[in-house]
N, C-alpha and C positions, 0 to 999 in steps of 0.2 A: 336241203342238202348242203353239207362245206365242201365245196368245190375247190382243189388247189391243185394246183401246176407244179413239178416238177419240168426243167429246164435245161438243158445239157446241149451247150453251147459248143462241139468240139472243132477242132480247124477246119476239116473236110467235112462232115455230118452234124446237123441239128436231131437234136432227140428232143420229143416231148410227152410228157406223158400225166397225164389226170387222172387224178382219185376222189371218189365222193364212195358215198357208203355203198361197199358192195359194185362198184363198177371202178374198173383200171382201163382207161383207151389211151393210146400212145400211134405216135406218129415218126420219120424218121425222114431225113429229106437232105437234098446236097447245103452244104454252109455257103458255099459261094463264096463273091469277092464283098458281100455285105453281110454281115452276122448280124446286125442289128435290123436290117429286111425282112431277111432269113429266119430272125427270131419270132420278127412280127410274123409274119406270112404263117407261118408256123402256128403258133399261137391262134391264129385264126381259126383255120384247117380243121386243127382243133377240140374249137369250140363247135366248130359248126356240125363236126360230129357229135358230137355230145346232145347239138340242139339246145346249147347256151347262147348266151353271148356273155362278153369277156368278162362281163359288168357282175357276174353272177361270182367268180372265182374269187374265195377270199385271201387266198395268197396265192404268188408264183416267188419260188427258188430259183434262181437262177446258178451255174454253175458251171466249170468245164473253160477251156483256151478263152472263149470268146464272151463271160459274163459282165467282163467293164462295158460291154457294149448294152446294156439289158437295162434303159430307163424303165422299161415296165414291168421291172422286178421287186417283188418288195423288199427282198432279200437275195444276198450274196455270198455263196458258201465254196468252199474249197472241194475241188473235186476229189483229192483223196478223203475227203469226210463222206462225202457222198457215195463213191463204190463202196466204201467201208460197210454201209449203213443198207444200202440196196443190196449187197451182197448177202450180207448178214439174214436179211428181211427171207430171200430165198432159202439161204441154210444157214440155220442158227450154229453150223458145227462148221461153217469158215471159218481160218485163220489166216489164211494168205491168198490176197488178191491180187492176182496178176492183168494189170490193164496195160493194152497196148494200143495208142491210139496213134490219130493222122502225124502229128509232130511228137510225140515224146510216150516216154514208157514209165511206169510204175509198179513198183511191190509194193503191195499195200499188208504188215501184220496188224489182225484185226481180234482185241480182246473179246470175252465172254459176252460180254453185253453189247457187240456191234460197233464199239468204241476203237481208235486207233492207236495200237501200239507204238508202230513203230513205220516208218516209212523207208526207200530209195525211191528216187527218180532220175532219171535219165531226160533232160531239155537242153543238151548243149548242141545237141545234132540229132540229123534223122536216123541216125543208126537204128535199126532193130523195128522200126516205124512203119504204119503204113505207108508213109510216103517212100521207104525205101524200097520197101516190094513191089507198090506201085512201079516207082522207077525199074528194080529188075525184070520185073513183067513185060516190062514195053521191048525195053533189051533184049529180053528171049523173043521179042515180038508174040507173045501171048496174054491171054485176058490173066486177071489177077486169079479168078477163080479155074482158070487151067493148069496157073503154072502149082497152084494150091494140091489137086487132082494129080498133076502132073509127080510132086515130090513124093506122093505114097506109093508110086511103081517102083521107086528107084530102088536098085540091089547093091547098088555101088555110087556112094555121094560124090561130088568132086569138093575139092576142100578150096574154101576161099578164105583168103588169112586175113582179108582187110574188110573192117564193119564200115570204113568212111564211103559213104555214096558211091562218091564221084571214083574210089579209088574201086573200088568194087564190083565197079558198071566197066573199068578197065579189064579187071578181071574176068569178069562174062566173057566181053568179047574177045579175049584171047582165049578163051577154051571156048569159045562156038569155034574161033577160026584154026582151032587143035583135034576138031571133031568129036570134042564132048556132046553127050546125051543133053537135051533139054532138060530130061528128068533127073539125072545126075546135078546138073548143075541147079534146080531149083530144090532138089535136097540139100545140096551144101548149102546153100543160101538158109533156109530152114536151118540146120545147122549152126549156122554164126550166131545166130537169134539167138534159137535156144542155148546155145553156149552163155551169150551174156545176159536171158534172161535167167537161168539157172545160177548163175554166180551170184546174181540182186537177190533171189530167193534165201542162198547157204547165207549170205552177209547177215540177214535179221534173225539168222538160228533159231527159228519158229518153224514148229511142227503141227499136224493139223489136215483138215480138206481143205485143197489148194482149187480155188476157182478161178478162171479166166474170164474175162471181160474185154468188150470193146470187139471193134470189128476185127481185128486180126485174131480174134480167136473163132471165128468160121473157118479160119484155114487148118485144116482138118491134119494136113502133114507138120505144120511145124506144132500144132498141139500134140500129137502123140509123139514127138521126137522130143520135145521140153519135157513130158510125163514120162518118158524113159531114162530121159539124162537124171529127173529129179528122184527115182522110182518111185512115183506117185503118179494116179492117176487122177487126170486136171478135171473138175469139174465144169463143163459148159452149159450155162442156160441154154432155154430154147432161143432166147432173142438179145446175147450179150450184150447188145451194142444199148440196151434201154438200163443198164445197171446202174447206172450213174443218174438219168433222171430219174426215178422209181425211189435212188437215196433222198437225192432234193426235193422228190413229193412228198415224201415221207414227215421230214423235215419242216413243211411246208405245214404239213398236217400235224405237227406238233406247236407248233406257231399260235397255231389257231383253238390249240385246245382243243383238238380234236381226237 
């Protein structure tokens, strides 16, 4: 069997995932303060699932924030090539891929053939980020997956004008200490997002099924709030967060001739 690894190195989340004929197993685990650990450890896990060991795989892709970290990679690919190509892999009728990850955001338009059109990305700040929800989460003093739950009761959002963090987390706590709704405010918050991830979508004026990737597309409110601002409805995998290694297995498995 050609064993290869796909690798998805992200700030907050390690993905891994292997492909040999007829069998895809994938792993998913926190990154930590070492990616390079993280990666190994990872890689292990595995193997040991699979009932390899490492020695058997004849390639790993490496990809995603944390890939300069990956000496036991054979290769090093660009993660918008990667959701491009995994996305693709799931629906050949993608043309825009919306990944939202721990530090930075992307629109990915993605040609007929899986190939990348055209890109935006967002890495100057945590705007729009999982670390920014994270952060609002703590603020509302709720779990991520509450205040997620939390934004699809809301009947009336409260409007937050600032996407900077820290100016943002100012803003919370002045409408907690105004007596706004928790669910009002993590709808606005939702909101901001979808505002400016919607604006990155009209900028590549690609039309198409629009897929979501990465873990901030489990949150279930601000995907149906971006698919109304965009009027389209956003396609999510079963397991967004493996779209990125699945491309670099892929990838991996083209390497090899496989």
């Amino acid at each position: 069997m050609g064993y290869v690894i796909g690798l998805d190195m992200g700030s907050t989340a390690m993905k891994a995932l292997l492909l040999a004929d007829g069998v895809m197993i994938y792993e998913i685990c926190p990154t930590g303060v070492d990616p390079q650990e993280a990666g190994r450890k990872i890689l292990s896990l595995l193997c040991l699932r699979a009932g390899i060991s490492l020695d058997d795989v004849a390639c790993i892709v490496a990809t995603g924030y944390g890939r300069v970290n990956a000496p036991y990679a054979n290769v090093k690919v660009s993660e918008i090539t990667c959701h491009a190509k995994g996305a693709y892999f799931i629906d050949r009728n993608v043309r825009i891929v919306i990944d939202v990850g721990g530090q930075d955001s992307k629109v990915i338009a993605v040609g007929s053939e899986g190939e990348v059109v055209d890109f935006y990305m967002n890495d100057r700040c945590a705007a729009g980020t999982g670390r920014f929800l994270d952060v609002m989460a703590s603020t509302l003093e709720m779990s991520y997956e509450e205040m997620a739950h939390a934004a699809l009761s809301s009947r009336n959002p409260a409007r937050i004008s600032s996407m900077c963090t820290v100016f943002a987390e100012s803003e919370v706590i002045s409408l907690i200490a105004k007596g706004a709704r928790k669910e009002d405010i993590a709808a606005g918050l939702c909101h901001s997002i979808a505002d400016r991830l919607a604006s990155m979508v009209r900028k590549l004026g690609v039309k198409g099924v629009v897929m979501m990737s990465g873990g901030v597309a489990k949150n279930k409110g601000l995907v149906n709030i971006l698919g109304e601002k965009l009027g389209e409805k956003i396609y999510v995998p079963d397991e967004p967060q493996i779209v990125g290694a699945l491309g670099a297995a892929l990838i991996a498995k083209e390497k090899i001739g496989n």
